[in-house]
N, C-alpha and C positions, 0 to 999 in steps of 0.2 A: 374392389378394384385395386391392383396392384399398381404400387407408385414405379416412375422411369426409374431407370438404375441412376446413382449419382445421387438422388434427391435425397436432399438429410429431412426428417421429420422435425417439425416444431415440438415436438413432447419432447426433444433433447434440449429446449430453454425452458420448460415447465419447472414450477420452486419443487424442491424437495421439504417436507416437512420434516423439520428434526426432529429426533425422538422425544416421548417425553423426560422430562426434570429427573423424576425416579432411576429413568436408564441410566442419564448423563450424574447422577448423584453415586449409582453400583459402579460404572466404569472409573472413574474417580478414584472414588476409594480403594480401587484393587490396581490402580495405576503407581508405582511410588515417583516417576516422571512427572506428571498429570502435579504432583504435592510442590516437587522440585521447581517446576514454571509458575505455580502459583506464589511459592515463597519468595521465588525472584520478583516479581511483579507486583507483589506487595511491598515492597522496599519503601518507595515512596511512600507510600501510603504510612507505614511506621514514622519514617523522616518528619512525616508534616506534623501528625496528632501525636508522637512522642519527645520530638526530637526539635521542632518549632524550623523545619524547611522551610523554602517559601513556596507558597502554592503557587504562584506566577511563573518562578524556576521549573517546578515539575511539568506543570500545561506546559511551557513552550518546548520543555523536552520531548513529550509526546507529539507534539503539532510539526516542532523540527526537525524528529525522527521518522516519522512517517513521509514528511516534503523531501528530507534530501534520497529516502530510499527511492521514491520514485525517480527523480531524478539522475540518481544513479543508474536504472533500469534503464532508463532512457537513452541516459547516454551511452549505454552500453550495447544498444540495439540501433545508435544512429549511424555509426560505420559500414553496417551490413545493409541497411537502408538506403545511403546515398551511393552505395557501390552497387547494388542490384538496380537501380534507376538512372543509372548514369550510362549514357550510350558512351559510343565511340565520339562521336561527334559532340557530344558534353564535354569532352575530356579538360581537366583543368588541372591548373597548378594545386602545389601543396598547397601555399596561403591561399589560393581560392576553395580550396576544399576545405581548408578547414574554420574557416571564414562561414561557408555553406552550412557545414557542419554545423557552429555553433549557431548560429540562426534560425533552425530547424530544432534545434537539442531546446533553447528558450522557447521559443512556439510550442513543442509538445508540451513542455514541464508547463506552462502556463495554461494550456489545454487539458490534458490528463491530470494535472494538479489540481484544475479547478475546486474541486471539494474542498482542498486543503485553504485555500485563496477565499471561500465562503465563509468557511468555519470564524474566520476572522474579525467576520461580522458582528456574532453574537459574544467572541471574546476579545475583544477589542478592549475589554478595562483590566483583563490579566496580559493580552499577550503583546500591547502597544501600549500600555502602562509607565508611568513615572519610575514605579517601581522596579519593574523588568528591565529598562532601562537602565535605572543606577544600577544595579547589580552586573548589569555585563559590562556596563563601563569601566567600574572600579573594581572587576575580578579577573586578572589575566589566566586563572585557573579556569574559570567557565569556560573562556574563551578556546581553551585548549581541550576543553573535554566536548565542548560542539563539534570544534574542529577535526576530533578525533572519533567523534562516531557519525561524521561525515565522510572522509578517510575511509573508514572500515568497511562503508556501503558502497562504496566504488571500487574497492580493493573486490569486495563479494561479489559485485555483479558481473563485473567484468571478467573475474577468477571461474563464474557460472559456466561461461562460453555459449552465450548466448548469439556470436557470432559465427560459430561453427556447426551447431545445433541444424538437422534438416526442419524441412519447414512447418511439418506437423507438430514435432517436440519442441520449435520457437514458440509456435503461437500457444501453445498448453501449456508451459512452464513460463513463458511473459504476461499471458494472458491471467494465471493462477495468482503469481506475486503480486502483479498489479490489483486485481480483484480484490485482495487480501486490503493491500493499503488502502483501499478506497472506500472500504469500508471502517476502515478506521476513523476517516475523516467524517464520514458521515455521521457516524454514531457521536464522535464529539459533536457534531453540528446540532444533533437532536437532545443530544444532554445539555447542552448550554442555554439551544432555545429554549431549553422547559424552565429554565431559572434554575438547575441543579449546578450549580459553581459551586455549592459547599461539598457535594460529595464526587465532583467530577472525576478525581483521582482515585478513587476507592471501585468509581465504576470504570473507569477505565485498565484498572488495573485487573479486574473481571471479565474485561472484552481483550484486552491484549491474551490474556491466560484460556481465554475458550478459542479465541484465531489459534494460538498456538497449538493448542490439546486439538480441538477436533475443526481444523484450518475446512475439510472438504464437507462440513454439516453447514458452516457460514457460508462458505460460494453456494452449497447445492441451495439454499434455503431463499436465497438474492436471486444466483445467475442460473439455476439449474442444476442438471449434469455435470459435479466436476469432473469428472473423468473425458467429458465430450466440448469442454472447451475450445480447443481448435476448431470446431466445425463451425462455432457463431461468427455470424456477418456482421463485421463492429458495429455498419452503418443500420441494420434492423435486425437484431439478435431473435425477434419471436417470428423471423419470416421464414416458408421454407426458401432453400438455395440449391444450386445444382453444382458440385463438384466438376472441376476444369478436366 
């Protein structure tokens, strides 16, 4: 029986199974990229076991960098958000828009952050710490390299054009980066619950380098189809839907 025209298939949020170890082990090795994002993201990981970093420093950089990229996305997609829902009869001032604006901008990031906001839970002795604490107190250097790869993510997202984007290529390239960070946060949340804090940074440094290398094997294997992105219903992503 043939489906109505419109109707997207639920086998477009079915997980993709990623290859095995062996494939991801040959692609690799014949990648010299693939070597390049792994040496970068290993840096920490050198810094702590060679170098005596603090591992508190590097968690919160991960947990910090992943929070303010979303937030960044966010706020990058709230302009085009309160300007396509805003009638004629809405119409408001500047200070009320962006008054509006930021109201909605904290409400998302504390919603679609959520992950990041859990994560919290289980490292709560690295990332709300004595020690974490002194060190950004007494370092105006920390304070300026937070600040600056804060900066960089709102310089990016914004720079994306995620306001000009039609609406298919919004929700697929919003939809995609978002996915990316969310699972960031989760995979800390699962490494922490397990009691892995001694090696959290060696595995992380492993999950940032496989999103990197092969970004559409982590969405297909969680959300599906990356490539079909756009079509999921945020509010029941396994339901079919009928295009407008």
């Amino acid at each position: 029986m043939s489906k109505p025209p419109g109707t997207i298939s639920s086998t477009a949020t079915r997980q993709i199974r990623p290859p095995p170890l062996s494939q991801h082990l040959r692609e690799f090795a014949s990648r010299r990229d693939a070597w390049v994002v792994l040496a970068r993201n290993m840096i920490p990981v050198v810094g702590i076991y060679a170098f005596g970093w603090s591992t508190a420093i590097s968690v919160f950089n991960y947990w910090f960098d992943g929070l303010t990229a979303v937030a960044a996305i966010i706020a990058a997609l709230v302009p085009r958000a309160l300007r396509e829902t805003q009638s004629r009869k809405d119409h408001m001032t500047l200070v009320g828009n962006v008054v509006r604006g930021v109201f909605v901008w904290l409400l998302l990031v504390g919603v679609v952050g959520l992950p990041y906001w859990i994560v919290l839970i289980p490292l709560h002795d690295l990332l709300l710490g004595n020690e974490l604490r002194h060190e950004l107190a007494h370092s105006p250097a920390l304070w300026f390299t937070f600040g600056s790869l804060a900066a960089s993510h709102f310089w990016k997202a914004f720079r994306t054009g995620y306001d000009t984007m039609p609406d298919k290529e919004l929700k697929q390239r919003a939809r995609w980066d978002l996915y990316l960070l969310i699972l960031r946060a989760i995979a800390m949340f699962f490494m922490a619950a397990h009691g892995l804090y001694f090696i959290l940074v060696p595995l992380m440094a492993l999950l940032l380098s496989y999103l990197e290398i092969w970004p559409e094997r982590a969405i297909g294997a969680v959300f599906g189809d990356p490539s079909r992105l756009w079509e999921y219903d945020p509010g029941n992503p396994t339901s079919n839907r009928r295009l407008p």
